[in-house]
C-alpha positions, 0 to 999 in steps of 0.5 A: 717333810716340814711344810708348815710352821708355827711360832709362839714367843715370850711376851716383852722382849726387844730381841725378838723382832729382828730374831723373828724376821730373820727366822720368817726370811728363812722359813720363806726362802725355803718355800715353808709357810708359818703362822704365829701366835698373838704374841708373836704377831703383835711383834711383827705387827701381823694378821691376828694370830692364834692361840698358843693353848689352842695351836692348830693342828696342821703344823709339822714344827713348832718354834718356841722363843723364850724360856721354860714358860713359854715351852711350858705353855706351848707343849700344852698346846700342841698337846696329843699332836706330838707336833716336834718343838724346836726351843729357841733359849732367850736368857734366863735358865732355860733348863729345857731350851736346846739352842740360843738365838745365836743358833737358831738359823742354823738349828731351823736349817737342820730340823728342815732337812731333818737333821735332828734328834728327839728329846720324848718327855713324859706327859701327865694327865690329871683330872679334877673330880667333885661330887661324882663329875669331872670338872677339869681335865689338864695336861703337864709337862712339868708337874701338877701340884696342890698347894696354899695360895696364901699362909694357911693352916696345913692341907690333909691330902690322901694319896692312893697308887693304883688304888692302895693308900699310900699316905696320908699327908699333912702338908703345905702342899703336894707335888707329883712331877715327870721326870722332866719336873723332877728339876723344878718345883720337886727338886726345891721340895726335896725331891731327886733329879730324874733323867729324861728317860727314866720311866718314872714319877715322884711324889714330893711333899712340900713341907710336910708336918711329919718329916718321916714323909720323903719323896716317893718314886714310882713307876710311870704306869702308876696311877695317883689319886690325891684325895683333898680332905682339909685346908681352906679355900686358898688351895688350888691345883696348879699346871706346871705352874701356869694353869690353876682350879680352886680345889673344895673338901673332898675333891679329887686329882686322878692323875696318869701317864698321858697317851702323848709325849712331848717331843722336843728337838735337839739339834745338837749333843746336849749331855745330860749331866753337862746340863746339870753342871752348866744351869745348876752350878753343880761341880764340874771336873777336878 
């Protein structure tokens, strides 16, 4: 049963507060009590509002109003909670948005009577190592990636799986993705389109100095460490494109399946592949 909300909302939009007063009227209609994130309060010119990386955990449902980002951003925060997110597509490409603003009456009706289904995406977990302590510890939906903040000379990144050299790498960058990445950054790298429920993860090369080097799928349970052996000061690990560290010689990324997933609802059918052909432009039927 859901009895409380939260609400996180892309910055800068018009839209948003007729969109948010609709949705609270609801949500009061129905007896549900809410909160928002400082974004969203500031719409609606409310009490401070929390945290969206640090979301309280009383919440049965969280409704997100933007794009990809701001899920992003948002599932980081629900973190080990499995809150389910209810994602509301306010333009754009939206590749993880399951409704738009013209349904999310009726999308939000149907997830408080529980008539809803659950997308469960993979969570990474990663690390940061230097000299023997960890000095971060990060969570993606996406991807977690090592890359050049600036033109610079190639990285030399060691990768090992479960403890075995898999390569070592001279390259503008690195990414490792969830399935749920695999239609982001890794797909722009080379890297090949993964169904949400394939058990898996992929390492993609950015542009690497040998073009032998392909993207590597492995299975989910493996466990990724990325060894940073040369570049320049320029080269941070990045969190779904969002969250950066300044990466020094000889750090270390150690990354995993999480224990969480990310559980996103879906009001309605949304076919895989039609998704694909809709926001990528793929081909459709001949």
């Amino acid at each position: 049963m859901i009895e409380r909300v939260g609400i996180v909302s892309k910055p800068g939009r018009e839209d948003l507060p007729d969109l948010l007063r609709s949705l609270t009227a609801r949500l009061d209609q129905k007896g549900v009590s809410y909160a928002f994130d400082r974004v969203t309060a500031e719409y609606l010119r409310a009490a401070d509002g929390f945290e969206r990386t640090e979301l309280p955990e009383d919440f049965d449902l969280m409704i997100v109003l933007g794009g990809d980002g701001t899920l992003l951003s948002a599932a980081r925060g629900v973190g080990a909670t499995e809150t389910p997110i209810l994602a509301v597509n306010l333009g754009g490409f939206g590749f993880l948005m399951t409704t738009g603003p013209e349904e999310a009456l009726d999308a939000l009706d149907k997830a408080l009577a529980g008539d809803y289904t659950v997308l469960s995406r993979t969570v990474l977990e990663a690390e940061v190592l230097r000299d023997g302590g960890r000095i971060g510890l990060y969570q993606a939906l996406n991807d977690v990636v090592v890359n050049k903040a600036a033109i610079a000379r190639l990285l030399q990144l060691g990768v090992y799986i479960d403890g075995e050299l898999m390569c070592e790498y001279r390259a503008d960058g690195l990414i490792l993705s969830t399935p749920t990445g695999s239609t982001a950054y890794s797909l722009a790298a080379g890297g090949p389109v993964m169904l949400p429920r394939v058990e898996a993860l992929c390492v993609a090369p950015i542009c690497p100095h040998t073009l032998s080097n392909r993207p590597v799928v492995l299975p989910e349970s493996s466990r990724v460490e990325i060894v940073f052996r040369g570049g320049d000061d320029s080269t941070f690990l990045t969190i779904d494109g969002q969250v950066g560290v300044n990466l020094r010689i000889n750090d270390r990324i150690r990354a995993r399946k999480a224990d969480h997933r990310v559980q996103i609802i879906q009001p309605r059918e949304l076919p895989f592949f039609k998704v694909l052909r809709t926001k990528m432009n793929w081909g459709g039927e001949v």
